[in-house]
Structures are given as C-alpha cells and as structure tokens.
C-alpha positions as CSV (number, residue, x, y, z in Angstrom):
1,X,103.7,119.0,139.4
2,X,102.9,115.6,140.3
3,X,100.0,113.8,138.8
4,X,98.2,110.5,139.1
5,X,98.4,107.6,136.9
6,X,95.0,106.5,136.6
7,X,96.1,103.9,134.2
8,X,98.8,102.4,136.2
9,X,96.9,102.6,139.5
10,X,94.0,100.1,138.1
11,X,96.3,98.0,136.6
12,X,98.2,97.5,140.0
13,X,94.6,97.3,141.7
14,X,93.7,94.5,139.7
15,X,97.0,92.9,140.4
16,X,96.6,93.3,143.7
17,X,92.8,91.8,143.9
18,X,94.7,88.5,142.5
19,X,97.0,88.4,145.3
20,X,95.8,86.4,148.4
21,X,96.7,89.2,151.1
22,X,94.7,87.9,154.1
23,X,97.6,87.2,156.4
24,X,99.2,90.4,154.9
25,X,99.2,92.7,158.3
26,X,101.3,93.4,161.1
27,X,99.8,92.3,164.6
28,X,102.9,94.2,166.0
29,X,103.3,91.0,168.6
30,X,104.1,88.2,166.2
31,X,104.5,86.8,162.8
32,X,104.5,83.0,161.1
33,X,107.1,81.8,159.5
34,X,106.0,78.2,158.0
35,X,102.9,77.7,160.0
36,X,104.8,78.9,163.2
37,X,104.4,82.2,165.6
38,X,106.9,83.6,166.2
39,X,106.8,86.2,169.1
40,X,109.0,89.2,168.7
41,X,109.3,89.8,172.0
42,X,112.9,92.0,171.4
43,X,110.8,94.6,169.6
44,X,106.9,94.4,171.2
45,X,105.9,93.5,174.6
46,X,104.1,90.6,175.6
47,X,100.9,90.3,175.7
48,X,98.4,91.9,178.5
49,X,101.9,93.3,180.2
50,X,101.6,96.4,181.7
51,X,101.9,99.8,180.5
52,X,101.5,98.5,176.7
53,X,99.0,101.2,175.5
54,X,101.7,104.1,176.9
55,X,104.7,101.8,174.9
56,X,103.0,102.3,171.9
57,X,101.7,105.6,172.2
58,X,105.4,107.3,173.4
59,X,107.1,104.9,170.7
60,X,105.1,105.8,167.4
61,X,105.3,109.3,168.5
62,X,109.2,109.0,167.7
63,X,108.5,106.6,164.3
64,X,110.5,109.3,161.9
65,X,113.0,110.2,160.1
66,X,115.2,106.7,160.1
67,X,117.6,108.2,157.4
68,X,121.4,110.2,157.6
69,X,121.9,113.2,155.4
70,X,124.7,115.6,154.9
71,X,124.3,119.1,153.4
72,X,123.9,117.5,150.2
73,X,120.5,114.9,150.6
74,X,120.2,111.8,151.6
75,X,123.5,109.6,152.4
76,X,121.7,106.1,154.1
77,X,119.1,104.6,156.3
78,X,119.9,104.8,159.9
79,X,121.4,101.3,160.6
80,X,122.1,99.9,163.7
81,X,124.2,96.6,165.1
82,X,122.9,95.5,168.5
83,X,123.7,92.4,170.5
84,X,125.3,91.4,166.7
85,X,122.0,92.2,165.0
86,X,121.7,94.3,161.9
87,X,119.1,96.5,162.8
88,X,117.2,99.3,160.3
89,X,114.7,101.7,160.6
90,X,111.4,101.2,163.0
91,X,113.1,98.1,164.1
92,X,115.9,99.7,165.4
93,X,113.0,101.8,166.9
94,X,111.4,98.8,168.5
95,X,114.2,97.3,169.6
96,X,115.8,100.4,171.8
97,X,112.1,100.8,173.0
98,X,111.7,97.2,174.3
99,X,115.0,97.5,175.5
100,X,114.7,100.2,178.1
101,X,111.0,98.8,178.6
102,X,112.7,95.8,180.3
103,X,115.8,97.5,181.9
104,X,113.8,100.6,183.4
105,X,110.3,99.1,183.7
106,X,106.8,99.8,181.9
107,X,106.5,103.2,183.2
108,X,109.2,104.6,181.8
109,X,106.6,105.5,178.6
110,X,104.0,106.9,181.0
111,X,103.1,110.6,180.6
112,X,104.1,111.7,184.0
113,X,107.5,110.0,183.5
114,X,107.9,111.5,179.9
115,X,106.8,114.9,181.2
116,X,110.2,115.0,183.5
117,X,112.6,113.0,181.5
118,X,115.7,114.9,181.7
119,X,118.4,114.7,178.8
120,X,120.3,112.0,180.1
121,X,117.7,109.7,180.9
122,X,116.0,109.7,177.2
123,X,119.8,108.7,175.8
124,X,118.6,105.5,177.8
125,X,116.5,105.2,175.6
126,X,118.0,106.5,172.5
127,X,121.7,106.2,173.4
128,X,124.1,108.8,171.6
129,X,125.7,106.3,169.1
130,X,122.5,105.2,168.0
131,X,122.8,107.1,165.0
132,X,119.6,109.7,165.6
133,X,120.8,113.1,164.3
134,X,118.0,115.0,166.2
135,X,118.2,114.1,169.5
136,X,117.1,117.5,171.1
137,X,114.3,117.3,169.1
138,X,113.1,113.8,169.9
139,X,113.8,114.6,173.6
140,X,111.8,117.8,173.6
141,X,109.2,116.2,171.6
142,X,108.8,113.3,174.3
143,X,108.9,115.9,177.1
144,X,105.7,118.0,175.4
145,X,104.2,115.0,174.9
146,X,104.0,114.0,178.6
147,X,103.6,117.7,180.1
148,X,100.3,117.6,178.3
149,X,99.1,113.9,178.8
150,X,99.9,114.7,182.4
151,X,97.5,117.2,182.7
152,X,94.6,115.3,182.6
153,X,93.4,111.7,184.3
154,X,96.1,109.6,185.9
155,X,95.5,107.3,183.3
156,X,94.9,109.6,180.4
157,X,96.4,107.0,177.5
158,X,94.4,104.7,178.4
159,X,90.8,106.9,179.0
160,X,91.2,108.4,175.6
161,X,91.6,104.5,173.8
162,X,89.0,103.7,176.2
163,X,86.4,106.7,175.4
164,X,87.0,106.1,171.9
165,X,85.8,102.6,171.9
166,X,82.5,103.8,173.3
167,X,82.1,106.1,170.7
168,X,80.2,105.2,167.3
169,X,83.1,105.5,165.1
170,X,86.0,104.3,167.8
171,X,88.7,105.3,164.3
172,X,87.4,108.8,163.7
173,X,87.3,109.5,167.0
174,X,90.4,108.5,168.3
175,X,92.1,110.3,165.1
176,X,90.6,113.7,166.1
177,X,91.7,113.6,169.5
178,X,95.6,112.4,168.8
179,X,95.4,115.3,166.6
180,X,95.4,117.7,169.5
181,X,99.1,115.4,171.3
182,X,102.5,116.9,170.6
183,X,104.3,114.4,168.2
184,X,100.9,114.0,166.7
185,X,99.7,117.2,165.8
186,X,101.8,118.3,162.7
187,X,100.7,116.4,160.1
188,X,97.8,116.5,158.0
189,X,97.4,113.3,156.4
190,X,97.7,111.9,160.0
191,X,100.8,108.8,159.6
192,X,102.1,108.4,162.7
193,X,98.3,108.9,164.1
194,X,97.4,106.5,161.6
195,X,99.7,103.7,162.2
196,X,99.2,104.5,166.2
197,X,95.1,103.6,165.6
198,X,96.2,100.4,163.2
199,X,98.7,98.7,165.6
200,X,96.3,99.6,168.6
201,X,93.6,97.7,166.1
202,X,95.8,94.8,164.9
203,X,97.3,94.1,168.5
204,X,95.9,90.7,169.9
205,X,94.3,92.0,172.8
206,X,92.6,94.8,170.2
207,X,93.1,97.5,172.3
208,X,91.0,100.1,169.5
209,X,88.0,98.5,168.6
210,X,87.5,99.6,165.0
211,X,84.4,99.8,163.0
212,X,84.6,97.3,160.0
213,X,82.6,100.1,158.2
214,X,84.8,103.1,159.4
215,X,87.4,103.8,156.4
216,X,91.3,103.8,156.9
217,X,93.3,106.6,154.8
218,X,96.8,105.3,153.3
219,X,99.6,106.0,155.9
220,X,102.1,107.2,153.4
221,X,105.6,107.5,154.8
222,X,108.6,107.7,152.7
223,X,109.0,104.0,151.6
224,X,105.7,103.9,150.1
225,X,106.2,107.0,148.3
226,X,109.5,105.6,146.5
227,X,107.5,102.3,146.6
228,X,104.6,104.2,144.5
229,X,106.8,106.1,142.3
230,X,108.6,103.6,141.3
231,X,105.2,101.5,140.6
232,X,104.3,104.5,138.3
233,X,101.0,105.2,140.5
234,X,102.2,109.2,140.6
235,X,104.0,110.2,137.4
236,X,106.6,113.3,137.7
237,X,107.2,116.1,135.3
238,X,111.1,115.5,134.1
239,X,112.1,118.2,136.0
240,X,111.2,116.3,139.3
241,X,112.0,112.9,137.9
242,X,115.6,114.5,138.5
243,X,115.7,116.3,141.2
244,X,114.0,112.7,143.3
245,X,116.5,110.7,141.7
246,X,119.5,113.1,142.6
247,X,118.5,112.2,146.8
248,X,118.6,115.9,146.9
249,X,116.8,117.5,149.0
250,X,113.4,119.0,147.8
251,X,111.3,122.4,148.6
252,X,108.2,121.9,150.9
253,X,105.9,122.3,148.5
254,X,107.7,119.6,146.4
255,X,107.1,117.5,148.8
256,X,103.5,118.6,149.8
257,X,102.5,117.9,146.4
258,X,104.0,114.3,145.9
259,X,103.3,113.1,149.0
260,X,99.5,114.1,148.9
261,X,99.6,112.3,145.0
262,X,100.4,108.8,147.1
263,X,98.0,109.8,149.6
264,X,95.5,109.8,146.6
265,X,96.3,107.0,144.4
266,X,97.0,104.8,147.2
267,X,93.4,105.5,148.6
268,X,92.4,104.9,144.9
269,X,93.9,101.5,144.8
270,X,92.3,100.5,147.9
271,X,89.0,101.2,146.5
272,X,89.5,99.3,143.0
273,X,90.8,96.6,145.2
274,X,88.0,96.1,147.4
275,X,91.4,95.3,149.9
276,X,91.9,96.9,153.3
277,X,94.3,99.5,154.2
278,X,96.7,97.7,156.0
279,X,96.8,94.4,153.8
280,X,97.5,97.5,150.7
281,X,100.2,98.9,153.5
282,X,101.8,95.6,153.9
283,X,102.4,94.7,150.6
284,X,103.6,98.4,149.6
285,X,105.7,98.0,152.4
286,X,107.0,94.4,152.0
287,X,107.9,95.5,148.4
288,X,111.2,97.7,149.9
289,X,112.4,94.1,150.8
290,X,112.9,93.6,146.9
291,X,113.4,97.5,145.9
292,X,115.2,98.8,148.6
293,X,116.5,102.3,149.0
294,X,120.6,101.6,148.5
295,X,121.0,98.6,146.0
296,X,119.9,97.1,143.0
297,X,115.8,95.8,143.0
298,X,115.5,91.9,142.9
299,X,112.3,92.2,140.3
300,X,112.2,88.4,139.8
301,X,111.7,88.2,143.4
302,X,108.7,90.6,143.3
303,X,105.1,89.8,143.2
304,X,104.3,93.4,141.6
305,X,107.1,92.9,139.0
306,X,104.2,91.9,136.6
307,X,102.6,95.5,136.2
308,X,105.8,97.7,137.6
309,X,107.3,99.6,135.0
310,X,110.6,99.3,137.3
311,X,111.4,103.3,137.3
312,X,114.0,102.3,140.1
313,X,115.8,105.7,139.8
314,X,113.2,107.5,141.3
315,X,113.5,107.8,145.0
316,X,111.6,109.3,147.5
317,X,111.0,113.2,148.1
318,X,114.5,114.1,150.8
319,X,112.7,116.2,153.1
320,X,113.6,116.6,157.0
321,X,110.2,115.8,159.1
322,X,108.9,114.9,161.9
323,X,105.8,113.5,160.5
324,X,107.2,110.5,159.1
C-alpha cells in the first residue's frame, strides 16, 4: 500500500520554510494583483451583504466532484464557458452560485428555502448543461440539508457560527457540529467541513473566530493528492503507480489508503514548516496552475521544481465522492 516519504516530505518542508508564503491564502472576497485588490465579486458576495454565512454554507456543501468520467475513469475536468469566460472547477461553482445569489436574491441559500427547493428550481442554480453528472444527487443533498437546518432556530446558520465563537476552541467546535449536516457528515477527514471553517476564518468580516493556537488538519481533495504524489510525499507500490496513472478508476480502500497517506504527510510538512495550513493549502493548490491534470507540467515555472522529482504520470486516485 501507500507509504510516506519521510525523506521527500522534509526536503519539501524546508523548501517550503524558504518560500515567503504570507500573502499565500484565499480571503474568498478578493485578491492583489500588482499591489491592487481586486474584488471578485462574479464568484463571492460583497462584503456584510446579506445572507453571506447561508451562501457559503449551502455552496461548499456542493464543492465536489468537478471532473467527467465514462465507464472507463476519468475523461476531463468539468469546464464551463459563461458570459465568454472559461470557467473550471470551484470556480465554475462560485460563479453559478453568485449568479442565482443576484438573480433570485440572498435567501435562496437559506435552510427553509433549500428545504423545499423543488427540481426545477435547483437547475437555476445548477442549470442542466452545466456539465454536473449528478444532479439528483446534488439536488437531494441540498434538500436534506435544509429539512434539517430548518428544524431548529430561524436563523440556525448563523447561531451555530455564532455559538462556536463563544466557545473556547471556536475550530473544534464548529467541526464537531458540521459533522452532524447532510453534505457534511460523510467524510472523515472532514474537507468540505474544513474548507467551510477556513473561508468562514479568512473572510474579511471573519465570520469564525479561530484560535491562533487551535490546529488546522490538511484539507486534501483530489488536486493535492496528485499534487503530493507527484511531489513524492506518498510513494506507491508499482502496482498502484499504474493503476493512478491509467485514470482508472480505483477500489475504496485504494483510495482510503492514499488519501489518508496525504492527510498524513501533508500534516507532517506543516509541522517541519512551522507554516500554517492554509499558506501549505495554497501553494499545494497554486502548484496545479503549473502541473495540471490534462497537459504537460511547466516545471521551470514552478517554485517546488527544486525538490520535485517530477513523477508527472501519477494522477490522482479516480474515485466518485461526494466528499471532495
């Protein structure tokens, strides 16, 4: 099975210790782009608008699966043009979000709405051409979702940020209790809960109030497991090396066992770092920019190209989820 690279993973944490990551995070509002913000208002809304917690909550529930596959594997990331832009992944996520945010109004991604969203009215928000192959799911998902917010406060998104900010660990707590939310309760190294509590965190307005003491765990979809395999953080036996490279798909426990690897060495590098989770998240992330899934890597481009032993035929386990 898959093992850990002890070796590789210190040389990579020393690497990254050299890197100035500081400005390496999402703030899921904005970036800079030569000493300028930039608001991305198609894919976040503004700031202190209404209904933003519920947005964020309803949306990362759905942040999954952004791939096509046949019988066979994986064939290509879900890509999307809209209003003539290219769009891939979680930002073809963000953008249908924002976009039915402003055409049907904030509280459209409020429990009691989601609770009674009928067929027709989630293809508003995730039209049939999208691309989605799972539709049924992703409206049934929403729906549970809502039935069970609804059952509590009217505000019951916003109590439970709110009750975890008066708690002494405002991360832990607020991890335990998205554990119990349909969408959020499948997975046990927690991503989508995860990356929920970080852009909740990293917003301006900081909705979650983390602990700087309270530790973040990796959030390990499936570009920072090719991202880590192809680092040579988790080495495979050559009987995996194949089957990840064929894009076929793999057994459960294939993928169990791999994916809890990244979960390890990644939390190993951000100890040897002494960086945070989400300044390790963003650069593991960034990286797909210059080793993407479809062509060929553009390692003179990368800042890890230094101490990557460039195993760019590995991919990343194929496995249909709804956990990331």
């Amino acid at each position: 099975m898959a093992r850990i690279n002890q070796k590789q993973i210190e040389r990579f944490a020393a690497k990254v210790r050299s890197i100035d990551t500081s400005r390496a995070k999402l703030n899921f509002y904005s970036y800079h782009k030569d000493n300028q913000e930039v608001v991305e208002s198609d894919k976040y809304p503004p700031l202190n608008a209404p209904g933003v917690i519920n947005f964020f909550f309803a949306v990362t529930m759905q942040n999954y699966g952004f791939w096509i596959g046949d019988i066979g594997g994986y064939v290509e990331p879900l890509v999307k043009e809209i209003d003539g832009k290219v769009l891939k992944g979680s930002d073809l996520l963000s953008v249908l979000s924002m976009k039915v945010y402003r055409e049907k109004g904030p509280e459209f991604f409020d429990p009691q709405n989601l609770a009674k969203l009928s067929f027709l009215d989630f293809c508003a928000w995730f039209p049939e051409n999208a691309g989605f192959q799972d539709l049924t799911i992703r409206h049934q998902m929403a729906v549970d979702y809502g039935k069970f917010m609804s059952r509590f406060t009217d505000s019951p998104v916003e109590s439970l940020v709110s009750f975890a900010n008066s708690q002494k660990r405002p991360l832990s707590f607020f991890l335990r209790q998205t554990k119990n939310l349909p969408g959020y309760d499948k997975d046990e190294l927690a991503k989508k809960n995860l990356l929920l509590a970080m852009i909740l965190s990293n917003r301006p307005e900081r909705f979650l109030r983390v602990n700087s003491e309270e530790k973040w765990n990796p959030i390990v979809d499936y570009h920072l497991m090719r991202v880590a395999l192809r680092l040579g953080l988790v080495d495979l036996y050559p009987a995996e090396d194949r089957l990840i490279a064929s894009r076929g798909y793999v057994m459960p426990s294939v993928e169990k066992a791999i994916r809890q690897k990244v979960f390890d060495a990644v939390g190993r590098v951000i100890d040897l770092s002494g960086k945070p989770m989400s300044e390790i998240d963003f650069l593991m992330w960034s990286a797909r920019r210059y080793c993407p899934e479809m062509t060929k890597p553009n390692c003179s481009k990368c800042v890890l190209s230094e101490v990557c032993p460039k195993k760019d035929w590995l991919f990343q386990p194929v496995f249909r989820t709804t956990n990331y």
